[in-house]
DODRENDREN-143462 format. One record per residue: residue in one letter; z, x, y of N, C-alpha, C, O in turn. Coordinates in steps of 0.02 Angstrom, whole numbers, plus 50000, padded with zeros to 5 digits. Atoms other than C-alpha are relative to their C-alpha. Example, Ala and Ser with C-alpha at 12.3 -4.5 7.8 and 13.67 -1.06 7.14 Angstrom:
{resn a n_up 50000 n_east 50045 n_north 49941 ca_up 50390 ca_east 50615 ca_north 49775 c_up 50000 c_east 50045 c_north 50060 o_up 50033 o_east 50097 o_north 50059}
{resn s n_up 49997 n_east 49958 n_north 49941 ca_up 50357 ca_east 50684 ca_north 49947 c_up 50037 c_east 49961 c_north 50055 o_up 50045 o_east 49986 o_north 50110}
***
This chain:
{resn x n_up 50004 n_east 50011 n_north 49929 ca_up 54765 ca_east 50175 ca_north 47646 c_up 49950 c_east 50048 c_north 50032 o_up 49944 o_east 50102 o_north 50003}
{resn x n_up 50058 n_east 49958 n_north 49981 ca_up 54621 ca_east 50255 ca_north 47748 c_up 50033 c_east 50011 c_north 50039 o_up 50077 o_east 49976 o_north 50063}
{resn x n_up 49976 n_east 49934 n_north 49977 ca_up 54655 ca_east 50411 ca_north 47828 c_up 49957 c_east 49998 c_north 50100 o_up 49902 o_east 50016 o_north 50119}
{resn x n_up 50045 n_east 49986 n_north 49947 ca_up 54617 ca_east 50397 ca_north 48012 c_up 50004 c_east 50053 c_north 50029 o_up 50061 o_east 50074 o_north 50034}
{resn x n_up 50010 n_east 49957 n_north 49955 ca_up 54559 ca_east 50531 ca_north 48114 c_up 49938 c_east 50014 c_north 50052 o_up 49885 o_east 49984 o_north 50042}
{resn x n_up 50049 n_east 49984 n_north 49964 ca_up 54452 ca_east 50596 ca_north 48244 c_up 49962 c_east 50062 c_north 50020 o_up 49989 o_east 50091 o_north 50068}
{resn x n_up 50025 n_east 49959 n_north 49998 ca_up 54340 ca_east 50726 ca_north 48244 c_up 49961 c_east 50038 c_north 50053 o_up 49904 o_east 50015 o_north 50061}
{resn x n_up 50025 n_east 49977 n_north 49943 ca_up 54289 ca_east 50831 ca_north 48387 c_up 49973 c_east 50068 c_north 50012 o_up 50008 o_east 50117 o_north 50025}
{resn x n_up 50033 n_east 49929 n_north 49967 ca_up 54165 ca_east 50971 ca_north 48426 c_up 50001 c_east 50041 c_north 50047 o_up 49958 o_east 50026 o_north 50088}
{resn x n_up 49992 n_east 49958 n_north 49930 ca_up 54204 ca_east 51099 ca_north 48556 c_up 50041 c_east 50072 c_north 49983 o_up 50093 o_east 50089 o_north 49955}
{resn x n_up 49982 n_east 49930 n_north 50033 ca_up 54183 ca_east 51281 ca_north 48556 c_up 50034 c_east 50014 c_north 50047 o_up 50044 o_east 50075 o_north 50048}
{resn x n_up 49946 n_east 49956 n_north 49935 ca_up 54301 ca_east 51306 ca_north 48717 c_up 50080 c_east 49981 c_north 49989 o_up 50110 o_east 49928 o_north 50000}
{resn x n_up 49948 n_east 49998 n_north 50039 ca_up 54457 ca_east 51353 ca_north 48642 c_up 50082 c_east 49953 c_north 50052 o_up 50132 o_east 49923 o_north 50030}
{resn x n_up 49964 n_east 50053 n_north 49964 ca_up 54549 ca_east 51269 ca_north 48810 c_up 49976 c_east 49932 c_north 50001 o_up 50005 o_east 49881 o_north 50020}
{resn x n_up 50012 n_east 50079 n_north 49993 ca_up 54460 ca_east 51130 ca_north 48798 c_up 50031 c_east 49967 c_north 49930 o_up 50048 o_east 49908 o_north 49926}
{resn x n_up 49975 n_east 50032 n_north 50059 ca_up 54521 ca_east 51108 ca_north 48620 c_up 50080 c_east 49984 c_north 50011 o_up 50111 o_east 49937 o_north 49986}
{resn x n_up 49924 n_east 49996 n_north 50008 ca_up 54703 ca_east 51145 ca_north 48666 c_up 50022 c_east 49926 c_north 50061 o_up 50056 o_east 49876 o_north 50049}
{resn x n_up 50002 n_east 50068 n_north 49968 ca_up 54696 ca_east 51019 ca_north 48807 c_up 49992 c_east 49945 c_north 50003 o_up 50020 o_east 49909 o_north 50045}
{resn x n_up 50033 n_east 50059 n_north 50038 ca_up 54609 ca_east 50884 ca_north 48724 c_up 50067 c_east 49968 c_north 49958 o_up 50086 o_east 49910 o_north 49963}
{resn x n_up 49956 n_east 50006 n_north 50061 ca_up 54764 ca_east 50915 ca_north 48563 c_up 50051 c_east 49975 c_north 50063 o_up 50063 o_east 49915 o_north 50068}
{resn x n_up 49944 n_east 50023 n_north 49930 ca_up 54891 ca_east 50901 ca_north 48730 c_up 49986 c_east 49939 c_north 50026 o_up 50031 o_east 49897 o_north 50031}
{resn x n_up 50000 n_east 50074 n_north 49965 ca_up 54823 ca_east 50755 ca_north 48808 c_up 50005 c_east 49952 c_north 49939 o_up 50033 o_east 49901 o_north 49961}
{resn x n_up 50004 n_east 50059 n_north 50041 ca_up 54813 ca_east 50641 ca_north 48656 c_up 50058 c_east 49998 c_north 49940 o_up 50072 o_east 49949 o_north 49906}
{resn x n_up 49924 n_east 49989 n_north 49997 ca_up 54980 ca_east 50717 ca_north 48594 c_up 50045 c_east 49957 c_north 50051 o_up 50095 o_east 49926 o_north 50032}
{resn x n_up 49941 n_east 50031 n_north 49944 ca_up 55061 ca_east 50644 ca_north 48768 c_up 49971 c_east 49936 c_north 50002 o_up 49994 o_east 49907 o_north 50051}
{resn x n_up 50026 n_east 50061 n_north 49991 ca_up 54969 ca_east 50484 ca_north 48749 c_up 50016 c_east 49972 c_north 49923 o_up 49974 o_east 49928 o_north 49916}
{resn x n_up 49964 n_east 50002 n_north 50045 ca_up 55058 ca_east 50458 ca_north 48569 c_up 49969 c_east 49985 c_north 49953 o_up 49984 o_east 49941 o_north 49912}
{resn x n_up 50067 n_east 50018 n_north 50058 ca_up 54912 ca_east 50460 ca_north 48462 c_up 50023 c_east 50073 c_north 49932 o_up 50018 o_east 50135 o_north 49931}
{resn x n_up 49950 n_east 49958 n_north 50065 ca_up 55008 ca_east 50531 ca_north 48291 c_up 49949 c_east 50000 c_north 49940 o_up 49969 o_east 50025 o_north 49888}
{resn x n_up 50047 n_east 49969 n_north 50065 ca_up 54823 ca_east 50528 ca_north 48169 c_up 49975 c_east 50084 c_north 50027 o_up 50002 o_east 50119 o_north 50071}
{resn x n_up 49997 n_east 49965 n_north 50025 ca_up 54743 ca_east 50663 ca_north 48130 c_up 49926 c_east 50024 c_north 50071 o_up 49874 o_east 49994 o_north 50085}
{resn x n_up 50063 n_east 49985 n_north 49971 ca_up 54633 ca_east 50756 ca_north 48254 c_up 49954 c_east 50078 c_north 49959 o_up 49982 o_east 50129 o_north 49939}
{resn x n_up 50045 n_east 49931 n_north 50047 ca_up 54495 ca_east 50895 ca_north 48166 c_up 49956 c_east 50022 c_north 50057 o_up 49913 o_east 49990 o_north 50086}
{resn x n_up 50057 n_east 49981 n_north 49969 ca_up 54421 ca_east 51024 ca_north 48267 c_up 49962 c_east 50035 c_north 49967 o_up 49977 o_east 50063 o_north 49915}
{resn x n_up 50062 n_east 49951 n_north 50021 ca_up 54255 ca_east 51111 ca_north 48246 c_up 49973 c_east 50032 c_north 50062 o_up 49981 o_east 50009 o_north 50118}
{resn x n_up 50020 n_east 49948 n_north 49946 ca_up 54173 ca_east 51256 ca_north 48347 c_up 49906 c_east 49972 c_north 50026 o_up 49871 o_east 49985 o_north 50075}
{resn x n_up 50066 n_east 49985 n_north 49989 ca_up 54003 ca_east 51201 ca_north 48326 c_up 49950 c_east 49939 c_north 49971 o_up 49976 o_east 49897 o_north 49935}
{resn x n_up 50005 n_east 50059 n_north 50024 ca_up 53886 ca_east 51079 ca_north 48287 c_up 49968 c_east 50019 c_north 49899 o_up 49962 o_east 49972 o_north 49859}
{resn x n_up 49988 n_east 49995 n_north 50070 ca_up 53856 ca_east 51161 ca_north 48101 c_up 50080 c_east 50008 c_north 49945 o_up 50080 o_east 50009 o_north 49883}
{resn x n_up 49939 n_east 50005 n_north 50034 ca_up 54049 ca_east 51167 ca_north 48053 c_up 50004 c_east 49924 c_north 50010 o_up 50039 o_east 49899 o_north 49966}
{resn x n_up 50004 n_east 50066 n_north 50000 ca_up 54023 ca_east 50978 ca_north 48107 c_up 49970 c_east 49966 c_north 49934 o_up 50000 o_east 49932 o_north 49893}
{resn x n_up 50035 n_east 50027 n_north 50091 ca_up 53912 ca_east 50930 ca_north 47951 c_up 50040 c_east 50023 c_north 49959 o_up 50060 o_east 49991 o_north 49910}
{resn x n_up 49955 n_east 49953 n_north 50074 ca_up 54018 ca_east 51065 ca_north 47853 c_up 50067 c_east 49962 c_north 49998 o_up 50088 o_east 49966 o_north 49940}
{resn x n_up 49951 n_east 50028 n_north 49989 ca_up 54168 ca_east 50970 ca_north 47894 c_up 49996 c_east 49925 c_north 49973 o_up 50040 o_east 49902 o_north 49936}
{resn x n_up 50003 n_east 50041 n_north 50027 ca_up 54102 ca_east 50817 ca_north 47861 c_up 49977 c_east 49984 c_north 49924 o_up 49987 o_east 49928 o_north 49899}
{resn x n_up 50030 n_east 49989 n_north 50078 ca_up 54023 ca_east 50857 ca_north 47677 c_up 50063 c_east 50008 c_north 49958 o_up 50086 o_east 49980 o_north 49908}
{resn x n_up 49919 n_east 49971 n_north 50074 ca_up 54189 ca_east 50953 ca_north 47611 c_up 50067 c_east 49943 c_north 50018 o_up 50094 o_east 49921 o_north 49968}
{resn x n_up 49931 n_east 50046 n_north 49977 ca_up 54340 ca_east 50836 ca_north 47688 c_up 49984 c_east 49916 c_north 49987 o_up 50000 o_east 49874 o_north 50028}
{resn x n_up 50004 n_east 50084 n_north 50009 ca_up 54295 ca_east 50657 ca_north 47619 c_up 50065 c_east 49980 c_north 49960 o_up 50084 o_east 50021 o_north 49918}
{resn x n_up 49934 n_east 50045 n_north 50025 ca_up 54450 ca_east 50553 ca_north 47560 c_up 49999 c_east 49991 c_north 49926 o_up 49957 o_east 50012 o_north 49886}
{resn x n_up 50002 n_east 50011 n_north 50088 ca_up 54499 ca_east 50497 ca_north 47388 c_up 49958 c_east 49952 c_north 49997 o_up 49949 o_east 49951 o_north 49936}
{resn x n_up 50036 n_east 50047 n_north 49991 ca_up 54387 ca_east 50359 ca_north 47415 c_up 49906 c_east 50024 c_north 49997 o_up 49853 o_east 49998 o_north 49979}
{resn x n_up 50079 n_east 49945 n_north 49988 ca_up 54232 ca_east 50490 ca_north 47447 c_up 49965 c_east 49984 c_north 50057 o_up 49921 o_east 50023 o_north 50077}
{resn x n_up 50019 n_east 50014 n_north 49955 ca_up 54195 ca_east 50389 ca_north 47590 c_up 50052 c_east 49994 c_north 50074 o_up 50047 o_east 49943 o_north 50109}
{resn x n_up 49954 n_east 50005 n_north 49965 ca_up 54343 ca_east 50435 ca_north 47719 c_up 49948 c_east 50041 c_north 50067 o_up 49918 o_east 50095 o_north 50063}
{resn x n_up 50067 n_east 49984 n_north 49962 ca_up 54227 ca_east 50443 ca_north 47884 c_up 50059 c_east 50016 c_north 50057 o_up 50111 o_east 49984 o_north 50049}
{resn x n_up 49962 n_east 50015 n_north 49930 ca_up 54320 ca_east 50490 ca_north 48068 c_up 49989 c_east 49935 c_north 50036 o_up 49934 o_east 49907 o_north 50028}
{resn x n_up 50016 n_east 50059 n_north 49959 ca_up 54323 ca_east 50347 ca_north 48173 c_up 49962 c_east 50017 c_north 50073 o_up 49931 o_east 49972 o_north 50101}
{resn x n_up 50037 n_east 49980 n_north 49966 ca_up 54251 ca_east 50429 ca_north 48302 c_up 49975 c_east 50085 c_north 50001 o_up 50007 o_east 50130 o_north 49974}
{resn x n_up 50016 n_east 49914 n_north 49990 ca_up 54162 ca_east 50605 ca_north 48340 c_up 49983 c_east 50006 c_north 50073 o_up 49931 o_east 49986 o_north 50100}
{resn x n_up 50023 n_east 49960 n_north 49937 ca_up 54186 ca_east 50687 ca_north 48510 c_up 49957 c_east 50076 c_north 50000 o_up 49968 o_east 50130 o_north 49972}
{resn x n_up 50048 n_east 49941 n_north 49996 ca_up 54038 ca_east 50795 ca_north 48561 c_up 49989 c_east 50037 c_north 50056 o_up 49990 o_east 50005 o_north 50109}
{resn x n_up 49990 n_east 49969 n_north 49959 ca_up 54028 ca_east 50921 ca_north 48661 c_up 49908 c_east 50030 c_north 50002 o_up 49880 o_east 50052 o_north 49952}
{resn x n_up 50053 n_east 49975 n_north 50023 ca_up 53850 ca_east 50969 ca_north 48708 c_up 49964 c_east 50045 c_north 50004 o_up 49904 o_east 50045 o_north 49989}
{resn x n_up 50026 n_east 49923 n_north 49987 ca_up 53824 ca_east 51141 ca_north 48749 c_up 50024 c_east 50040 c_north 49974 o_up 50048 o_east 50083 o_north 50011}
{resn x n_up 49971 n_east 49972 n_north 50047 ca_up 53887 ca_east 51218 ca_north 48589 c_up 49939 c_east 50062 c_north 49969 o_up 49878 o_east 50057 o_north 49966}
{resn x n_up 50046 n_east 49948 n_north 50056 ca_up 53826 ca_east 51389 ca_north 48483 c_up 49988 c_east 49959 c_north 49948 o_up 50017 o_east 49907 o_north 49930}
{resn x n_up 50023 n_east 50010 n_north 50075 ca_up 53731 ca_east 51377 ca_north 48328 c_up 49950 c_east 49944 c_north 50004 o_up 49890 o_east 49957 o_north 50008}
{resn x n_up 50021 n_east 50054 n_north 49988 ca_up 53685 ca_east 51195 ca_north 48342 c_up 50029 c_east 49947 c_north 50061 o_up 50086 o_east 49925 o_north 50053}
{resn x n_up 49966 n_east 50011 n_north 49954 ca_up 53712 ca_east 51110 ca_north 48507 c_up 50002 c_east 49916 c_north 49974 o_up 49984 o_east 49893 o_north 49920}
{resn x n_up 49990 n_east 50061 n_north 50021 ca_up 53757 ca_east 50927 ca_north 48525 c_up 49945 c_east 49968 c_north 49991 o_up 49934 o_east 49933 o_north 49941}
{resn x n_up 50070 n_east 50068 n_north 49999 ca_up 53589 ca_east 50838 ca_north 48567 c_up 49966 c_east 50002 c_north 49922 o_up 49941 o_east 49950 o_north 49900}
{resn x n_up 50023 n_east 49998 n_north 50052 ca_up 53531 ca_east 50903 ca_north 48399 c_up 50050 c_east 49974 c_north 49950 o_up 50024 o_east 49937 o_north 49908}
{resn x n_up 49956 n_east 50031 n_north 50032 ca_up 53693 ca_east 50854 ca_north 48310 c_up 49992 c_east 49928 c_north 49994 o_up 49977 o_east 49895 o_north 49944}
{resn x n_up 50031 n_east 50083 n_north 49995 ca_up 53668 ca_east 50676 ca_north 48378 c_up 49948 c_east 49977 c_north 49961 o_up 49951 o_east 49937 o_north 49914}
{resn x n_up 50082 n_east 50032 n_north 50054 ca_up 53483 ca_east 50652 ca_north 48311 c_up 50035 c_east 50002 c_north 49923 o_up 50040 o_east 49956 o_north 49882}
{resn x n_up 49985 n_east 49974 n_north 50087 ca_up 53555 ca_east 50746 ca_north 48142 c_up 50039 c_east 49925 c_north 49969 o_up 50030 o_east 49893 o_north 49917}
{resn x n_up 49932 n_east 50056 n_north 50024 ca_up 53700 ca_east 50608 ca_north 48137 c_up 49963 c_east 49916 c_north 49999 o_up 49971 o_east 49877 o_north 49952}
{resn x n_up 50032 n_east 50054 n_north 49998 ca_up 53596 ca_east 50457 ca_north 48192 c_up 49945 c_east 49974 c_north 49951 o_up 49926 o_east 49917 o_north 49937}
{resn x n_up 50043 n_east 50013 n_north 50057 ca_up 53478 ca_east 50492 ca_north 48059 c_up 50009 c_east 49991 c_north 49921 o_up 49969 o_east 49975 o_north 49877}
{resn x n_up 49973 n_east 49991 n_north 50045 ca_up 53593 ca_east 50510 ca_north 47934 c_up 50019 c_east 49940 c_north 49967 o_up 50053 o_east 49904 o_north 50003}
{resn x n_up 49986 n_east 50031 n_north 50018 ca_up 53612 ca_east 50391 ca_north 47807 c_up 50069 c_east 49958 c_north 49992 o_up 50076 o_east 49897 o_north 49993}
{resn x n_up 49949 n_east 50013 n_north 50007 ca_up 53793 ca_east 50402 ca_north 47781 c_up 50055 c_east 49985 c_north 50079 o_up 50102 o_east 49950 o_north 50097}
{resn x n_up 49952 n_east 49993 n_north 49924 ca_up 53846 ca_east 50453 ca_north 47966 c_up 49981 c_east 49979 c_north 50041 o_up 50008 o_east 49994 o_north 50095}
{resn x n_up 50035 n_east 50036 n_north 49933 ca_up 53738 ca_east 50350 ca_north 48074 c_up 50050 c_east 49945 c_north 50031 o_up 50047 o_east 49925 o_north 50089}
{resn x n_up 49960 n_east 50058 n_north 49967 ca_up 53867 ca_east 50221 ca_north 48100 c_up 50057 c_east 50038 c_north 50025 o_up 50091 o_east 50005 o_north 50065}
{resn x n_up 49942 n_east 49977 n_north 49957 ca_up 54005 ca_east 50346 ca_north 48155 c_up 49966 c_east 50003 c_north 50087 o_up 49917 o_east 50033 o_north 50107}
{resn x n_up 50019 n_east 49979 n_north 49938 ca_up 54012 ca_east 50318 ca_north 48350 c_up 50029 c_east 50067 c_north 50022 o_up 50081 o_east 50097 o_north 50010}
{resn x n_up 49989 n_east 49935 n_north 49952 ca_up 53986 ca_east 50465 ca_north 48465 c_up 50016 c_east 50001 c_north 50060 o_up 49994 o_east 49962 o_north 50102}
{resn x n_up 49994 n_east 50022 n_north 49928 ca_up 54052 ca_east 50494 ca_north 48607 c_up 50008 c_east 50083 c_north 50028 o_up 50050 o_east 50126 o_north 50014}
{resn x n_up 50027 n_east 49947 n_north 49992 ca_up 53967 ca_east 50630 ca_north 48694 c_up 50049 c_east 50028 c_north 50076 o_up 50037 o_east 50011 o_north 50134}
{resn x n_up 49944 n_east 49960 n_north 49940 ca_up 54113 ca_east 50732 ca_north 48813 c_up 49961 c_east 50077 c_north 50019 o_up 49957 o_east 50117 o_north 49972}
{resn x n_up 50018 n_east 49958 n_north 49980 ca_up 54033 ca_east 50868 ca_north 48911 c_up 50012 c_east 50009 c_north 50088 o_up 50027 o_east 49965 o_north 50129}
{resn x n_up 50005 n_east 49987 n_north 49942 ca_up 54027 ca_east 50958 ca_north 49067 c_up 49949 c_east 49993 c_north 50060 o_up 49954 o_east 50015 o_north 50117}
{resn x n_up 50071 n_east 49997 n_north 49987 ca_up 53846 ca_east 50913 ca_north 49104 c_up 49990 c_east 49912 c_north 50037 o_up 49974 o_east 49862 o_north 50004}
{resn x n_up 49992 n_east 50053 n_north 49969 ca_up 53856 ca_east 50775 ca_north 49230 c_up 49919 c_east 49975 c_north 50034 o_up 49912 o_east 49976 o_north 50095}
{resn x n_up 50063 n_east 50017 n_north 49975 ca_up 53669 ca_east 50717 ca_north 49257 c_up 49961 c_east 49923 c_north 49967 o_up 49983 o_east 49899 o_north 49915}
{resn x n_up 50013 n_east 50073 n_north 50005 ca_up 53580 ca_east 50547 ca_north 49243 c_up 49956 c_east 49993 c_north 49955 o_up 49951 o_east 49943 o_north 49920}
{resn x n_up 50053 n_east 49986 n_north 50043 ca_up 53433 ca_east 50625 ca_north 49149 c_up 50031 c_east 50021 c_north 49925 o_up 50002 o_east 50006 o_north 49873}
{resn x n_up 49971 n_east 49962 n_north 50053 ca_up 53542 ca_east 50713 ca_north 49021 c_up 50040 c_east 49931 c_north 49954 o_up 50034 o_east 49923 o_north 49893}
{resn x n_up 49979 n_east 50065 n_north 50027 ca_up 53642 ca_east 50535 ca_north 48993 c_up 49966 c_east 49972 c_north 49980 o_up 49977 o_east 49970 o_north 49919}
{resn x n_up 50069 n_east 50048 n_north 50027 ca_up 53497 ca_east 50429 ca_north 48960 c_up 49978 c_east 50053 c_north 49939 o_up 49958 o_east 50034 o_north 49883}
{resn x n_up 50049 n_east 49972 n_north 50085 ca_up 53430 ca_east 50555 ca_north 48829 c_up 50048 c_east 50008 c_north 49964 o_up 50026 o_east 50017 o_north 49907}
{resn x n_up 49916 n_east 49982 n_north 50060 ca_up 53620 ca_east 50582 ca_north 48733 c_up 49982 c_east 49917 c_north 49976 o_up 49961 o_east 49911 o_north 49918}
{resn x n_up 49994 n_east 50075 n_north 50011 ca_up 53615 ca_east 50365 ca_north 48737 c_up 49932 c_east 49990 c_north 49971 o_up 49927 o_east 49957 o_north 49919}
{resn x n_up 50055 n_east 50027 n_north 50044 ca_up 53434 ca_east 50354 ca_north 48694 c_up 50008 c_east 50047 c_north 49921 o_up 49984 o_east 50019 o_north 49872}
{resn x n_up 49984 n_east 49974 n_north 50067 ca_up 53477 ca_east 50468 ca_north 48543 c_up 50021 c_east 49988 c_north 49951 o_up 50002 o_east 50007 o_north 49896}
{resn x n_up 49957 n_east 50035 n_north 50031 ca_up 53610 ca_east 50363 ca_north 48486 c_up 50058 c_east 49992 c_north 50022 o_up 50095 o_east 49950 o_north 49997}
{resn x n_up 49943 n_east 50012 n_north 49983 ca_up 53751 ca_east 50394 ca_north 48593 c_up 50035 c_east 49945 c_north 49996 o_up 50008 o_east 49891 o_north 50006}
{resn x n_up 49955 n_east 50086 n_north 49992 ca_up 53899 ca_east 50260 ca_north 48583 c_up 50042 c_east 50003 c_north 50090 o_up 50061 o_east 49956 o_north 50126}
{resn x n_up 49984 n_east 49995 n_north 49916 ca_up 53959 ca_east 50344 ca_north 48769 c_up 49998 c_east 50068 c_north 49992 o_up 50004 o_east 50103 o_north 49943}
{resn x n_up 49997 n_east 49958 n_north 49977 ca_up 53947 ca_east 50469 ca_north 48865 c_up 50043 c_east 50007 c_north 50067 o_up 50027 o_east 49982 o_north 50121}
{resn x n_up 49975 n_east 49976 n_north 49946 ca_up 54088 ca_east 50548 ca_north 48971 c_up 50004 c_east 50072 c_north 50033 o_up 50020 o_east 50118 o_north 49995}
{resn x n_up 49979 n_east 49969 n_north 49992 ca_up 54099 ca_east 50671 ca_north 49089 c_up 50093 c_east 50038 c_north 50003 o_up 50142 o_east 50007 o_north 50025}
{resn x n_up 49960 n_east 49983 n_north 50007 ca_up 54235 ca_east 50800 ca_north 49056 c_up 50050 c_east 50007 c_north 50052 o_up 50047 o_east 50062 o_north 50079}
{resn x n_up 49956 n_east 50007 n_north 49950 ca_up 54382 ca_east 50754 ca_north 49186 c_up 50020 c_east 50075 c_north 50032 o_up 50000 o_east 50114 o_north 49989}
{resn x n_up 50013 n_east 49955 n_north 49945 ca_up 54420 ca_east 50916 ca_north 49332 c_up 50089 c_east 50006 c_north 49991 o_up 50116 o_east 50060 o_north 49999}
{resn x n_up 49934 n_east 50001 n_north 49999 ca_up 54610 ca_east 50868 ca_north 49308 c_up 50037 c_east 49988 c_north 49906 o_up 50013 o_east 49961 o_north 49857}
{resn x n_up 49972 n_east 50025 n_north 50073 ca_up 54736 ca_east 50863 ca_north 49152 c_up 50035 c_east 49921 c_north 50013 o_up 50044 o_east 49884 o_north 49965}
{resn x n_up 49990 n_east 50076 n_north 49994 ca_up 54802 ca_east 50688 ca_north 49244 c_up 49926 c_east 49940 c_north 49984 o_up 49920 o_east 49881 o_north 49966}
{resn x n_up 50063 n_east 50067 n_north 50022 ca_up 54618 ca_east 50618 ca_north 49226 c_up 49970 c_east 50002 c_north 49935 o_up 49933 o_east 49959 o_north 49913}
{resn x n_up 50032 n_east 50013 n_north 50073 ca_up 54583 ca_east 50680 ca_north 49049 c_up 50078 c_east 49978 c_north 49961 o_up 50090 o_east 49988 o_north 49902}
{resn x n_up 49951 n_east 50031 n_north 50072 ca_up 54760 ca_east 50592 ca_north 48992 c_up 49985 c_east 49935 c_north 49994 o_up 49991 o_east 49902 o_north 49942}
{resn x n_up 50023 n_east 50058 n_north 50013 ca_up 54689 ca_east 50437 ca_north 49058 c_up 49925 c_east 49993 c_north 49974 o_up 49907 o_east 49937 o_north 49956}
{resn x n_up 50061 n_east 50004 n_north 50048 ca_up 54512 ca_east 50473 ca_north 48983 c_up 50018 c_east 49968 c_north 49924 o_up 49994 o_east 49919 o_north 49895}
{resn x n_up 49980 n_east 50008 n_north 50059 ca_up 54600 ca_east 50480 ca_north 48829 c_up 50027 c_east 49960 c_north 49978 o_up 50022 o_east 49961 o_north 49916}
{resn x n_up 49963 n_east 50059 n_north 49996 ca_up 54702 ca_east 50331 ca_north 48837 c_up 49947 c_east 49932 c_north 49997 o_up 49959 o_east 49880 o_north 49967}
{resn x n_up 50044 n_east 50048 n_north 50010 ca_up 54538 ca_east 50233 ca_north 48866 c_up 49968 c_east 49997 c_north 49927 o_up 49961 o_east 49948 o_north 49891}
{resn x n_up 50022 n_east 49970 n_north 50047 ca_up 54464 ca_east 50330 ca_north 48732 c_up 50040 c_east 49958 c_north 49938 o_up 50022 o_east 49902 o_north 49918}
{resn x n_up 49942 n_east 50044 n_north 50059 ca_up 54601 ca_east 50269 ca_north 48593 c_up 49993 c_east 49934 c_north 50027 o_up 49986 o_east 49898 o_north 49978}
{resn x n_up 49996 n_east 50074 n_north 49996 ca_up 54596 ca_east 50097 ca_north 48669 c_up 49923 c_east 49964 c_north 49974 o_up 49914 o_east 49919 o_north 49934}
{resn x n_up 50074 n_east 49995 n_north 50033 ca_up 54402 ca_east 50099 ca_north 48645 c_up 49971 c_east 49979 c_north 49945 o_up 49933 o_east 49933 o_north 49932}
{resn x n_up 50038 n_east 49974 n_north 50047 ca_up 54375 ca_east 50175 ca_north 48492 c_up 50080 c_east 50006 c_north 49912 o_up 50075 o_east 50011 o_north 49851}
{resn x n_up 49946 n_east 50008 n_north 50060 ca_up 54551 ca_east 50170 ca_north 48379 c_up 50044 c_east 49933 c_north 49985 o_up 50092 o_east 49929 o_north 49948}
{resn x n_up 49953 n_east 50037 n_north 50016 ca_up 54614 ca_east 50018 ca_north 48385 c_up 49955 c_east 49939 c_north 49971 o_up 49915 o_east 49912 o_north 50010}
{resn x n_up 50037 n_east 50065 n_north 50031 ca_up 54539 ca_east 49872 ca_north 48263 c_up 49931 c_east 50014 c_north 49980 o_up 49898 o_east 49966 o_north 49962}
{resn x n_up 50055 n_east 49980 n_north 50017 ca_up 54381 ca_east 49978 ca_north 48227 c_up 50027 c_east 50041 c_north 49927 o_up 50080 o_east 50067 o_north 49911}
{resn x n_up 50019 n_east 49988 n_north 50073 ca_up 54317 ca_east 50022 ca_north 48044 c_up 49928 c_east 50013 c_north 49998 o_up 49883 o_east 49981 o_north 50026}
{resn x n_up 50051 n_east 49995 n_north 49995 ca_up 54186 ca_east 50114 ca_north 47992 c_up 49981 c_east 50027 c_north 49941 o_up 49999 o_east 50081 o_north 49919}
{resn x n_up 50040 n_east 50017 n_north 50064 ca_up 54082 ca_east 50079 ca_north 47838 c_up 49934 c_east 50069 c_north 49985 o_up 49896 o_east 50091 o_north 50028}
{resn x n_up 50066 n_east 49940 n_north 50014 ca_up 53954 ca_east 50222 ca_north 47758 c_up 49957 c_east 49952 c_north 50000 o_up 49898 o_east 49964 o_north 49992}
***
């Protein structure tokens, strides 16, 4: 049986705990994986493949103003990637601009949301999010 989960980048240690809380209270029981950065993102995805060798997340939330490697470069990295180009992204940040959207989507984005101001608007982010992106989607290397 394939192993679903969702994988999400974000080095702000509340944003991680809030993220695990909202999609906890919205009764989403797979497997969520965080990473700090956008190089524990590749590292994560190289060492953790399934018995199958091809166990992919169903989605990757990105965050894009990360150390080390930020998102916009993650994106290109992922879009170019043979194996990981078909995982959608869905680029979650605090960076609410029209110019900054258009270049995440011309990159490859699959969406881009800004990061909700309330924990009532990121439970229903998240609720769209799983309706979106977990239910009846599969994703092939």
């Amino acid at each position: 049986m394939e192993e679903v989960f969702i994988l999400i980048a974000e080095d702000d240690a509340d944003d991680r705990f809030l993220l695990q809380t909202a999609f906890e209270e919205n009764g989403f029981k797979d497997k969520l994986c965080f990473v700090e950065n956008g190089i524990e993102l590749f590292d994560y995805l190289a060492e953790n493949k399934g018995p199958t060798g091809n166990t992919l997340p169903r989605f990757i939330m990105l965050d894009l103003n990360m150390p080390k490697k930020d998102g916009r470069e993650v994106l290109t990295e992922l879009k170019q990637h043979n194996t990981y180009k078909n995982i959608p992204v869905v680029v979650f940040s605090t960076t609410h601009n029209e110019q900054e959207m258009r270049r995440c989507y011309e990159l490859g984005a699959n969406s881009y949301i800004t990061k909700p101001n309330s924990f009532e608007s990121l439970l229903k982010t998240v609720a769209t999010l799983r309706s979106l992106w977990m239910e009846g989607h599969t994703i092939s290397a």
